[in-house]
Every structure is written in C-alpha cells, then in structure tokens.
ROLO-975852 format. One line per field, with one value per residue (C-alpha): x, y, z; chain; residue number from 0. Coordinates in steps of 0.2 Angstrom, whole numbers, plus 5000, padded with zeros to 4 digits. Layout:
X	X; ... $
Y	Y; ... $
Z	Z; ... $
chain	A; ... $
resi	NUM; ... $
***
This chain:
X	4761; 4763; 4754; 4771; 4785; 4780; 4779; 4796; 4803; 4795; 4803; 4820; 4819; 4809; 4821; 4832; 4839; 4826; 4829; 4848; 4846; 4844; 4856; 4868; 4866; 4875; 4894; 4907; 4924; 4937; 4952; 4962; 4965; 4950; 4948; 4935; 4927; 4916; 4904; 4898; 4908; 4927; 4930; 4925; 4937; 4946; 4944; 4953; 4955; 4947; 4956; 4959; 4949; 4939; 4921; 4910; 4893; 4882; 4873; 4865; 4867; 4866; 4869; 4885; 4892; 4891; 4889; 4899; 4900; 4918; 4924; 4913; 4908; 4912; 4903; 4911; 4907; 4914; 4914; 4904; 4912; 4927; 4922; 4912; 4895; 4891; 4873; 4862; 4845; 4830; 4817; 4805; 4818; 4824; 4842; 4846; 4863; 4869; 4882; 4899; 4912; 4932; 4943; 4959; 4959; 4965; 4950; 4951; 4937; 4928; 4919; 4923; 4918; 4913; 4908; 4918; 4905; 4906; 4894; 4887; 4871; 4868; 4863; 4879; 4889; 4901; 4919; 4925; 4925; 4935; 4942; 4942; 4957; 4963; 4965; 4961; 4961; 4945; 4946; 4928; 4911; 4890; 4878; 4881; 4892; 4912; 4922; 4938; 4954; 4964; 4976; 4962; 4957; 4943; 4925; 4911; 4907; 4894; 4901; 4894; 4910; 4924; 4932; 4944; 4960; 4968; 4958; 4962; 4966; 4977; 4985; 4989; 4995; 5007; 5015; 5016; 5026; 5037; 5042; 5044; 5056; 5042; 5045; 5042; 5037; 5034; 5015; 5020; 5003; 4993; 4975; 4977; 4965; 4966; 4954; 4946; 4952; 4960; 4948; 4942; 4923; 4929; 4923; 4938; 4944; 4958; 4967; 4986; 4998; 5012; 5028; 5022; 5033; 5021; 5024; 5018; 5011; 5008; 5004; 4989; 4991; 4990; 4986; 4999; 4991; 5000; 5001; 5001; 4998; 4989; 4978; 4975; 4971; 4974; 4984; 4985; 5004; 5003; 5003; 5018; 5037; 5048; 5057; 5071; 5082; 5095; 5080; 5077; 5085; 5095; 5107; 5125; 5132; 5150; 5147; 5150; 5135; 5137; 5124; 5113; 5109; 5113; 5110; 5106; 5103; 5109; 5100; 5101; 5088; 5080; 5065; 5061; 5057; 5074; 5088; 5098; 5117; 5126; 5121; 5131; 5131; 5128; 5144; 5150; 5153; 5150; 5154; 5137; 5138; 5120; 5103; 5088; 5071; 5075; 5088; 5107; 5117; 5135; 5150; 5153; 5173; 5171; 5168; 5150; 5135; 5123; 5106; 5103; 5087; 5090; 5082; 5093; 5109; 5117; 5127; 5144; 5148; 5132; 5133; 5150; 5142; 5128; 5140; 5150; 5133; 5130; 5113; 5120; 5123; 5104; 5102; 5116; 5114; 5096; 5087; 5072; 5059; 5050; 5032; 5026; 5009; 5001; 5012; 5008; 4989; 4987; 4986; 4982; 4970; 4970; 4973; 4960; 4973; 4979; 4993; 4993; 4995; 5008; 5020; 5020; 5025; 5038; 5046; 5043; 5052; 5068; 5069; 5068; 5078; 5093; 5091; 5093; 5107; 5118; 5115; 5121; 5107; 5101; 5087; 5076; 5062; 5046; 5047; 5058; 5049; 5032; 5025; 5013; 5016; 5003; 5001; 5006; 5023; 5025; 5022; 5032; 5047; 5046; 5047; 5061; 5075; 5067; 5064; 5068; 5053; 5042; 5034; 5020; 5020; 5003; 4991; 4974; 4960; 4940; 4923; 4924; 4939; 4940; 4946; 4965; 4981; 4992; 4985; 4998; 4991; 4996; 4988; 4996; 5005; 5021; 5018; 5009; 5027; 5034; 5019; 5017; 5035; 5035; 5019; 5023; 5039; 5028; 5020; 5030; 5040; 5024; 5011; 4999; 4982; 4984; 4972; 4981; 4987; 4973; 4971; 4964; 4968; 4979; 4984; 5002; 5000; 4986; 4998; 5015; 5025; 5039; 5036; 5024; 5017; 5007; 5007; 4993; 5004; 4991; 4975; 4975; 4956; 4961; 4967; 4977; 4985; 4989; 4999; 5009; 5013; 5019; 5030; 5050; 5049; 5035; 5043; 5061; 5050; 5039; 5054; 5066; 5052; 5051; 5070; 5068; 5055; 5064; 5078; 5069; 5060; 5077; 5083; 5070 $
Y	4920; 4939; 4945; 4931; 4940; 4958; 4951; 4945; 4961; 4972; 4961; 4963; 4980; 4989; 5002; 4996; 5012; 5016; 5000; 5005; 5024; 5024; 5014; 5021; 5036; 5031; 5028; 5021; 5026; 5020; 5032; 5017; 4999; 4990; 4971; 4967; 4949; 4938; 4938; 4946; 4941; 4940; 4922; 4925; 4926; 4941; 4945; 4961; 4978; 4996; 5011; 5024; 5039; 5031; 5030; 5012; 5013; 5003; 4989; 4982; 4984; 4969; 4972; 4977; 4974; 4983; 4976; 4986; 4988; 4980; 4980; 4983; 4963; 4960; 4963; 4963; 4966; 4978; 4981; 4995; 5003; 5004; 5016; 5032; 5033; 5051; 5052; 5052; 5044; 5055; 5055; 5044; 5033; 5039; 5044; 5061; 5064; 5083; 5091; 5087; 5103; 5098; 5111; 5111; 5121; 5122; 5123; 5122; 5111; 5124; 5112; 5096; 5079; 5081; 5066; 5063; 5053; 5041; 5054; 5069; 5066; 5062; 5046; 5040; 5028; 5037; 5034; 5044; 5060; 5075; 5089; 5108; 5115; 5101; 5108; 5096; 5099; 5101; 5091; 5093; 5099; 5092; 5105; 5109; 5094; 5096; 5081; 5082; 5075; 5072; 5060; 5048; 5046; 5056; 5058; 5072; 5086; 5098; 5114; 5124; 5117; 5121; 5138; 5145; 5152; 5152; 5151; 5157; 5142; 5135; 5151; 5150; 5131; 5135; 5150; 5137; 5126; 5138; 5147; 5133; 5119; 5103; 5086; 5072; 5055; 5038; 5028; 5011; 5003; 5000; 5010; 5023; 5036; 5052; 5063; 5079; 5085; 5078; 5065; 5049; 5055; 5065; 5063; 5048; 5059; 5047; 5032; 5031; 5016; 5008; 5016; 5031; 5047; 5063; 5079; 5086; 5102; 5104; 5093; 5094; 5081; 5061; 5066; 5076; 5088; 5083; 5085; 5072; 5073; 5089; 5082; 5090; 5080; 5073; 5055; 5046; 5050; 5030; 5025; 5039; 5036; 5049; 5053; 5065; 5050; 5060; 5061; 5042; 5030; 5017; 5004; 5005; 4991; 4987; 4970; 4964; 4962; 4956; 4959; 4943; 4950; 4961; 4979; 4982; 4998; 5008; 5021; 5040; 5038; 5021; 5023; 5014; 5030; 5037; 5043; 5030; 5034; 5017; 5001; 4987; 4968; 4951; 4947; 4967; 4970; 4984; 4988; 4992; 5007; 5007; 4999; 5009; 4997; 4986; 4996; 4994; 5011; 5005; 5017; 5019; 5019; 5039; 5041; 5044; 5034; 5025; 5016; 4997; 4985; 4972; 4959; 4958; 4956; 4943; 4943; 4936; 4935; 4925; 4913; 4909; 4904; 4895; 4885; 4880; 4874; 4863; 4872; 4878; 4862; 4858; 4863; 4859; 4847; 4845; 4845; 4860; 4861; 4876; 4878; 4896; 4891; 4894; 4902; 4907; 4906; 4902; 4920; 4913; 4925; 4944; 4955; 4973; 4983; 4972; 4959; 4943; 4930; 4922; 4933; 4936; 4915; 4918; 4934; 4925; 4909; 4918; 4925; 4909; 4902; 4915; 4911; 4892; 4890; 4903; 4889; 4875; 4869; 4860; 4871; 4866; 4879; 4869; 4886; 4901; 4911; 4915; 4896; 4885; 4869; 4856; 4853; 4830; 4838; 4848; 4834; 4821; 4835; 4832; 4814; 4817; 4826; 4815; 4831; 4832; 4845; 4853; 4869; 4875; 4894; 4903; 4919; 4919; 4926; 4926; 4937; 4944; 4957; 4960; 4942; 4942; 4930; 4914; 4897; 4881; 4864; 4845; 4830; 4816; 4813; 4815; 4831; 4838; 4840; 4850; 4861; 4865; 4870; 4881; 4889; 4893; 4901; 4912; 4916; 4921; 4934; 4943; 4945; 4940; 4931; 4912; 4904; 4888; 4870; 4862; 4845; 4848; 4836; 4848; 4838; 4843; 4836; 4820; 4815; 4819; 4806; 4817; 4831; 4844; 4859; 4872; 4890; 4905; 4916; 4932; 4937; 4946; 4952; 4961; 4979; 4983; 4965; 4965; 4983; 4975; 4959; 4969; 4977; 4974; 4970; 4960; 4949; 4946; 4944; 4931; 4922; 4924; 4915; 4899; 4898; 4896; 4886; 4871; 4874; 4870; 4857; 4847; 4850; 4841 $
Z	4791; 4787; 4805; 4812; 4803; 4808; 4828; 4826; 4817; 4830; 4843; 4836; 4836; 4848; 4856; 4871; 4877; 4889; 4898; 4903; 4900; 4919; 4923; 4913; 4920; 4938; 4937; 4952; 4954; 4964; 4971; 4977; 4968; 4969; 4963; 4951; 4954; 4945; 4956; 4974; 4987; 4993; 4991; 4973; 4958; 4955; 4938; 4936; 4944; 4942; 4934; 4950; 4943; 4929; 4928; 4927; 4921; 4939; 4933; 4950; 4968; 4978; 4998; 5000; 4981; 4966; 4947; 4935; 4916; 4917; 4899; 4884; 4883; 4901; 4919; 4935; 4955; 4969; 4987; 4987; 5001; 4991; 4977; 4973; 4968; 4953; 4954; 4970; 4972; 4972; 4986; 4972; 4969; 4951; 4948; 4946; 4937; 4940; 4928; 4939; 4937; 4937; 4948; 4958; 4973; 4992; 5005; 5024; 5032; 5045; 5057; 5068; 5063; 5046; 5037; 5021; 5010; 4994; 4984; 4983; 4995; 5014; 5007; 5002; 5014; 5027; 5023; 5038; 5048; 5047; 5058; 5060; 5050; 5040; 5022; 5006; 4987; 4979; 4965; 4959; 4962; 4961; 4963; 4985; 4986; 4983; 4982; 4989; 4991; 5010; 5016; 5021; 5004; 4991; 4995; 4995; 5007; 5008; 5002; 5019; 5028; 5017; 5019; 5003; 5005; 5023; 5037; 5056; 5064; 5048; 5049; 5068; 5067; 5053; 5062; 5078; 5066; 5060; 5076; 5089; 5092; 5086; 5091; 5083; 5087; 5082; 5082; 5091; 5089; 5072; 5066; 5081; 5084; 5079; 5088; 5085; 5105; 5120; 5126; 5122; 5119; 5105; 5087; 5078; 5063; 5058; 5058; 5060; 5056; 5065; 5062; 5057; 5059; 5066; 5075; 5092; 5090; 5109; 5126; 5136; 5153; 5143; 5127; 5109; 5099; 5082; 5064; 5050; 5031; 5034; 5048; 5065; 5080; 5098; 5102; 5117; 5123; 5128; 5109; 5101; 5106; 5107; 5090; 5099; 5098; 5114; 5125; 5126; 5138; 5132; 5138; 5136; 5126; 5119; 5108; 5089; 5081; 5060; 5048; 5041; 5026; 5011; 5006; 5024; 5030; 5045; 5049; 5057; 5069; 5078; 5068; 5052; 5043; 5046; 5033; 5025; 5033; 5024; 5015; 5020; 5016; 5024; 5037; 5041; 5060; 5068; 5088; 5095; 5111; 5114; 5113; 5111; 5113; 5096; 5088; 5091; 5090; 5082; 5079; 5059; 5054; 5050; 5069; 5066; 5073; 5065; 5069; 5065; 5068; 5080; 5073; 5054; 5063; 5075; 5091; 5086; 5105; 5110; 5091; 5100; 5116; 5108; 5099; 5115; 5122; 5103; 5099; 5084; 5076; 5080; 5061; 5053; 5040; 5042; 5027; 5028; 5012; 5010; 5003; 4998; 4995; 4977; 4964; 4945; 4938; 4958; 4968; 4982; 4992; 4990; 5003; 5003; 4996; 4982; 4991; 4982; 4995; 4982; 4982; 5001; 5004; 4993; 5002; 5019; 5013; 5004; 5021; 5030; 5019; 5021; 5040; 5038; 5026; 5037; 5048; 5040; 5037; 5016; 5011; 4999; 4989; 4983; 4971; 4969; 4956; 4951; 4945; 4946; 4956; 4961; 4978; 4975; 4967; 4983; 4994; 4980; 4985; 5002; 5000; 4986; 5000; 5015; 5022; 5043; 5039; 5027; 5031; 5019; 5022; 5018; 5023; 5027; 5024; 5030; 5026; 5044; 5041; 5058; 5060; 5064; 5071; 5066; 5067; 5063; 5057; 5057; 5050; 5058; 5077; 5072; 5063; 5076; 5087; 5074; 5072; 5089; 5092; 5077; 5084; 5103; 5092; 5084; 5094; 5109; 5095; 5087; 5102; 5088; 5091; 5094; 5087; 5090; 5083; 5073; 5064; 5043; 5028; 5018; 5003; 5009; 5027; 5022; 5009; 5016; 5026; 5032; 5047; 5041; 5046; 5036; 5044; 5041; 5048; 5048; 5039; 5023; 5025; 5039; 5033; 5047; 5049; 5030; 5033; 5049; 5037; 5022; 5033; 5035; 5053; 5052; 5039; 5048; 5064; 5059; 5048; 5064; 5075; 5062; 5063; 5081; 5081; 5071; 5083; 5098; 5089; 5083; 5100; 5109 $
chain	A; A; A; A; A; A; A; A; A; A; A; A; A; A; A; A; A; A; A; A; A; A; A; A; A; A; A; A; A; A; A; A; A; A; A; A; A; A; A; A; A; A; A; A; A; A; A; A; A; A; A; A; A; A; A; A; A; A; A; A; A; A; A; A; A; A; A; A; A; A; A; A; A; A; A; A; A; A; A; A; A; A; A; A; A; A; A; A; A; A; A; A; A; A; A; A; A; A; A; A; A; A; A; A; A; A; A; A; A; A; A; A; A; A; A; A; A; A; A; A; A; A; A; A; A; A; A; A; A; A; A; A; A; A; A; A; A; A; A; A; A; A; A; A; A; A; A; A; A; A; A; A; A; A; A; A; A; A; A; A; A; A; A; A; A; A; A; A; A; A; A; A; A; A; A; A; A; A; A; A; A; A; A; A; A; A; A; A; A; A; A; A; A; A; A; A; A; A; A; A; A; A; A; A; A; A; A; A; A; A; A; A; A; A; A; A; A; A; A; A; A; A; A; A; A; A; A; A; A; A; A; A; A; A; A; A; A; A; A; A; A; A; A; A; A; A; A; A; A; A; A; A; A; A; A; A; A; A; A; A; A; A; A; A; A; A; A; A; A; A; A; A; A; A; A; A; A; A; A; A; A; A; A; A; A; A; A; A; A; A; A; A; A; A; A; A; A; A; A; A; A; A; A; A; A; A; A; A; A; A; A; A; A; A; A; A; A; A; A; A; A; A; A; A; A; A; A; A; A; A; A; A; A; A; A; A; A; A; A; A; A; A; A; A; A; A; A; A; A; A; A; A; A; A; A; A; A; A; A; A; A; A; A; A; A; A; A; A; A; A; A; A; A; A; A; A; A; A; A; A; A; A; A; A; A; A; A; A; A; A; A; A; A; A; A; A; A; A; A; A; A; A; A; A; A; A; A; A; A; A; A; A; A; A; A; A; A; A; A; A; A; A; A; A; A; A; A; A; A; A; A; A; A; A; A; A; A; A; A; A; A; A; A; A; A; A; A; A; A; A; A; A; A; A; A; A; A; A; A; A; A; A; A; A; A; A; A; A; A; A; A; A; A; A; A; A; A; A; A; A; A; A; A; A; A; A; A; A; A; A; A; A; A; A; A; A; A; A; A; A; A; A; A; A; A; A; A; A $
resi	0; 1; 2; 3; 4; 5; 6; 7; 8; 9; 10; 11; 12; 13; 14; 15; 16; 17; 18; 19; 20; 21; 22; 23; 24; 25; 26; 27; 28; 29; 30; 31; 32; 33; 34; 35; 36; 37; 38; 39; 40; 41; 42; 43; 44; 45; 46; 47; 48; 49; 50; 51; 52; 53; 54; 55; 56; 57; 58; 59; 60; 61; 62; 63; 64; 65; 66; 67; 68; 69; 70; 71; 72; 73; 74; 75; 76; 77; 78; 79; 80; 81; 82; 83; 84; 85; 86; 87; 88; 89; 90; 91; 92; 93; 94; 95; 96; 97; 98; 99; 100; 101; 102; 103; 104; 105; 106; 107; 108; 109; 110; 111; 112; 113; 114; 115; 116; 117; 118; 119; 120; 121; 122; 123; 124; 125; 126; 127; 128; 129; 130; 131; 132; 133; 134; 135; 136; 137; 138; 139; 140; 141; 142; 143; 144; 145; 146; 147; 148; 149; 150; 151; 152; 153; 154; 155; 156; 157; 158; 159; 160; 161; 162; 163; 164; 165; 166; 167; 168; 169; 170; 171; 172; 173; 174; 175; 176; 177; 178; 179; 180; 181; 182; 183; 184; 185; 186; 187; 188; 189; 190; 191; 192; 193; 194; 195; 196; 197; 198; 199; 200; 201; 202; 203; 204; 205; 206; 207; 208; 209; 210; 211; 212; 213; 214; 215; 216; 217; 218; 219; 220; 221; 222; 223; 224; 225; 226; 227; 228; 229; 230; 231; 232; 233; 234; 235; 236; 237; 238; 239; 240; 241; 242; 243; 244; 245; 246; 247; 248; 249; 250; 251; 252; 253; 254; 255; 256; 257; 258; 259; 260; 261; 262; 263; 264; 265; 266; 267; 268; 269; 270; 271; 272; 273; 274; 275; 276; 277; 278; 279; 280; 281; 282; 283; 284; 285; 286; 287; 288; 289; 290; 291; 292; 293; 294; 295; 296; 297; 298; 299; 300; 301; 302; 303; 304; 305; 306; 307; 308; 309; 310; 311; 312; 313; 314; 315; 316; 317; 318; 319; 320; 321; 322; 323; 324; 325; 326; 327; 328; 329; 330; 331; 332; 333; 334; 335; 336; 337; 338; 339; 340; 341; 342; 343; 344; 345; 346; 347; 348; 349; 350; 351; 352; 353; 354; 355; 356; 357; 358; 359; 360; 361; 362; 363; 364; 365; 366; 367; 368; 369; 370; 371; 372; 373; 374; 375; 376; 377; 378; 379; 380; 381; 382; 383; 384; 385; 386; 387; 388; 389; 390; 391; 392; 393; 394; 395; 396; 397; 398; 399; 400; 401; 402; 403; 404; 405; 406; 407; 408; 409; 410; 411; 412; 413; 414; 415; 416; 417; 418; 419; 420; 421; 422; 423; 424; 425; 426; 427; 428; 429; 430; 431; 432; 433; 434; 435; 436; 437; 438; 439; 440; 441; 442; 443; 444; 445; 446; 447; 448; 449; 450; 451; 452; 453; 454; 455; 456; 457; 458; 459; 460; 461; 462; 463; 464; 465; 466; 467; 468; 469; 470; 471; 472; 473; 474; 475; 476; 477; 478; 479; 480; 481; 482; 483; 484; 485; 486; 487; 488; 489; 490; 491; 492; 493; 494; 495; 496; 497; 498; 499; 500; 501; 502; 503; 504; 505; 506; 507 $
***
C-alpha cells in the first residue's frame, strides 16, 4: 500500500518544465490583424484575434497552421503565413532562441530582389522580395538577421544587404524628385507588379492596388519608373493612368446631373484619392462641362471646378426621358425585401484581413436600398443593424410584405484564395427569372467572373414562396477581391447593377 502512494506522489510531481521548455522557447507574432481559430483551417471558428506586435508562445505546427498559447487557459490556431516566427530551427532539429535586440533606425536595401522572410533564418517562409534602394526601418535585430519594417509589411533580412545612412542611389532619386517636374498617375488594375526594372523577366518586388496614387520617376519605351511608399520599381505604362488631369482627353458635356446620396463628395482631381473640394447632399445639381472616363467635371457656384464620380449621381435629363418611355414606373410601388445575410452572433465569413461578411450585406443593402426608394419603390430590410435573425423569420418576412422579390445579399468565401467572381442562386422556376436578370446585370457592370445561375436549397429560397434570389457577389478569401469589394466604387457599382437588374426584370 505504502510502495502505491509514493508511485502516485511521484506521478503528481515529477517536473513538467522540460516537456514545454522547448516549446516555449519559440514565439509567433503577427504585424497585421490576424484571426485566431479553434481549430486548423479557414472554415473553422474564429475565436479571436492576435495583438499586432505581441508575442505567442508556438505550441504545434500542423502544415500550413500554427497552434498558439492564445490566453493563459486557452489555445488557438494561425495561418502561418500570416505571422512571424523568433527563434529558428537548428540543423538537428532543436530550437535555438538568440538574444533579439530592440532598435529604430533608417537603412537602405543594397541588392535586387531580396527576400523579406517570416524569421530570422533562410528557413523561414518568404513573404516577398525587395528592391535596390528602397529604404525601411530597422525595428530590431537576431544575431545576422535584422527584421525590418517597409510598406509591404515586417519581416527579416540578413544584415549583409542593408546599408546605414543614405546610400548613392537613394541619394540620386531623392534629388530627381526634388528638381524635376514628377507626374503622377493612377494604377487602374488590382495587385499589379512592381518590378525591380523594365521588363517582365525581372524579379516581382511589390504589389500595387487599384486606385492607387504613385509617381513616375522617368519613362523607358512601355514601361514608368515610379515611386510609392518608399519603393523603387518599373510598371507597365498599360496598367497606370495619367494623374495630370489637363493632359487627358475628355468629352465635352453641358447636362444636369443631381446627386443620389448624402455627404457626397466632389473632388479636385477624377481620382478617388483626390482633395475633398465640397460636401454636398442627396438632390444638389450641378452643370457638368466635361467627362473624363467615369468622372463628371461640373462647374461649382464660385466659378471653380470640381470632380464627381459617375456612378453616385443621376442624369436629370435622361430620368426625364426614361420616364416618357414608363421605365421608371417599373418600380414604383413594388414591394423589394432585402436580406444582408447573417447579422449579430452570426459573422458570416471572414475575409483575410479581418472584413466580417455581416457588415458588408448590410452596407451593400443600405445602398440598394437608397437606390429603390428613390424609385418609388416599398423597401423592406430583413435587418437594419447588427442582429441576429433566423433564416424562417427572413423567409416568414418575405411572405409577410408578399414580396414582388427578395434578394438575400451575401459574400463568399473558399479554401482556394485564388478563387474569385459572383454567382446568383434560385430554388424554384419562378425564381430562377429573377435571379438570372439580376445576374446578367451584374455582370455586365463589374466585368467580374461569372460563375453563373445555380440551383441550391437555401433555407431562404426552399422555403420562400415569393421570387427569390440569393447573390455571392465576390469572394472574401480572395485578398485582392476583398480590397476591390471594400472599396466605394465597388459598392455603388455592384448596388447600381441589382437596381438595374430588378428593372429589366419587372419590365419583362
């Protein structure tokens, strides 16, 4: 009996630390929001997010996921391609933790096509390559490895590529800069190259996004030197536009355009990223004198000029016409309910950079929404705030109203992040008219993917005995789709097209 109580004594306390010493020793941080999930995957439950800077102790590795220490009582995983390893594997397999040193200083990157890694060690994953003459902040150091800080994000660097203090070629850009006449220009296409020269063998340095402002250095044949955030590189001419606003052709115009919505702004220069000149409200008019690609330039009342986008304003001279012909009355009085999918304890999917597919329904069906009552049309919201709704109270709405249609508005999202595009779905015949006009709308006005009308038993098509539709109108797995969508344009774009769409679908 006595030899049984001193087994289980020892068993209770025989010294644990060497089992996690080693793990413990191997941290992960994250220098962008990061979601936490429950378990490895990107269908799995987010259960929280990481602390940009903070260190987690690394539990397990499991292909591309990483198990963290999450709270004191509470683990978690990550992409590991979204955080930082501190600590690097040895050649036998141990971890070996070096002494990390805090600093803050400028250094300019010395050679082309330097890889900016997740840790300090060639056997940390690649986030992305770096050009000759782009200067960063060296935020801290590990034995030969610096980690640094640019405008593609933080990572490590070996520090036999980093010069201190102004190098040459910084110095010969910056005086460019200052003595010549730069242009600027905007990126019309999304995730564009930026290359380390003028070709397109050369090493990818960068990505740019749509709608970004950046200016050209110099020209060389097809290709613009040009400077962004710091960075150096060569873009295809084909994917910039001008920014020198006099230079570009337009096409004269005298027309009354009024605004849609309110707290509108009209802008100095064609370009999203422009100065804000005046804020105006829903029903101003303004006389337009030219129009330059989607932009309306409109005379101010102080004699000034000013920049409005196209698609947030409405041609009072063509509303007049359409109204002759009776297309306008195609929605009045029709009654429209609006799902934005999930809502509350629901988030829906999450996007890679944090968008909860939730809120973006909602934004997209406000806008919609605006669009339709303007018309005459009785607009009904499923939800207008943050709640949860079950998916028979949204269908028992649409039979409430005797909806003329019910649109269930939502974003997708797949494993594959390269997946992208808008697919429409219907459950029954009559539903499938009013989902395949509201797709050919969409789209014909966003050139996305068409990955086409499809049959599925939604709960809010199966059990819905009104026309119904429910859109994915882009994928939230896709980095680059999810910046398009969160953008402005995108959102009065893709709103604008659904309007249309029940037009031509009452008008049939």
């Amino acid at each position: 009996m006595k030899w049984m109580l001193f087994l289980l004594v020892s068993i209770f306390f025989i010294p644990t630390h060497q089992l996690v010493s080693a793990e413990n020793q191997l941290t992960v941080q994250a220098n962008t929001v990061v979601n936490v999930r429950e378990n490895p995957g990107l269908d799995q439950t987010v259960i929280g997010k990481m602390e940009i800077g903070k260190a987690y102790p690394l539990l397990k590795e499991e292909k591309d996921w990483i198990e963290i220490q999450y709270t004191s009582s509470s683990t978690g995983w990550v992409a590991a391609y979204l955080v930082t390893k501190n600590g690097q594997n040895t050649d036998n397999g141990t971890i070996e933790t070096e002494q990390s040193t805090s600093i803050s200083t400028k250094a300019t990157i010395t050679e082309n096509g330097l890889r900016l890694r997740k840790g300090p060690g060639t056997n940390y994953q690649v986030i992305t390559t770096l050009g000759k003459g782009i200067e960063v902040t060296v935020l801290s150091t590990s034995g030969d490895w610096y980690q640094i800080k640019t405008s593609l994000g933080s990572g490590w660097v070996h520090n036999d590529y980093l010069q201190f203090g102004k190098s040459e070629s910084q110095s010969s850009t910056i005086e460019e800069t200052e003595d010549s006449n730069l242009q600027s220009a905007t990126v019309i296409e999304d995730q564009v190259n930026l290359r380390s020269n003028p070709s397109t063998n050369a090493d990818i340095i960068g990505k740019i996004s749509i709608d970004t402002v950046i200016t050209i250095i110099e020209e060389e044949t097809e290709w613009a030197k040009i400077q962004y955030s710091g960075n150096i590189g060569w873009v295809h001419k084909d994917l910039l536009e001008s920014g020198d606003i006099e230079s570009r052709k337009g096409q004269k115009t005298d027309k009354t355009i009024k605004l849609l919505y309110d707290r509108t702004n009209i802008r100095s220069d064609a370009t999203v990223n422009s100065k804000v000149l005046l804020i105006a409200d829903s029903g101003a008019t303004f006389q337009t004198v030219e129009v330059l690609d989607d932009w309306y330039k409109i005379k101010l009342s102080n004699g000034e000029f000013g920049y409005i986008a196209e698609w947030i304003v409405e041609d009072i001279a063509t509303e007049s016409e359409d109204a002759n012909e009776g297309n306008s009355t195609d929605l009045k009085g029709k009654t429209i309910v609006l799902d934005p999918g999930h809502g509350g304890k629901d988030s829906g999917t999450i996007g890679v950079i944090g968008t909860l597919e939730k809120d973006l329904n909602l934004r997209t069906a406000k806008l919609l929404a605006n669009k339709l009552e303007a018309s005459g049309a009785n607009v009904i919201l499923t939800r207008k705030d943050d709640i949860f709704i079950s998916l028979q109270s949204r269908v028992d709405i649409s039979h409430f109203y005797h909806a003329d249609a019910f649109i269930s508005l939502h974003y997708d999202s797949i494993n594959d992040s390269s997946v992208n595009g808008v697919t429409s779905y219907y459950y029954t015949s009559n539903q499938k008219k009013l989902a395949t006009s509201l797709h050919k709308s969409i789209i014909d006005a966003t050139n996305r993917k068409d990955r086409g009308v499809r049959k599925n038993e939604y709960v809010v098509l199966k059990q819905n005995r009104q026309a119904a539709s429910l859109l994915e109108l882009g994928y939230l797995s896709n980095p680059a789709e999810e910046q398009t969508m969160l953008s402005s344009k995108y959102q009065e774009t893709i709103s604008t097209a659904i309007y249309h769409g029940l037009e031509n679908y009452f008008s049939y």
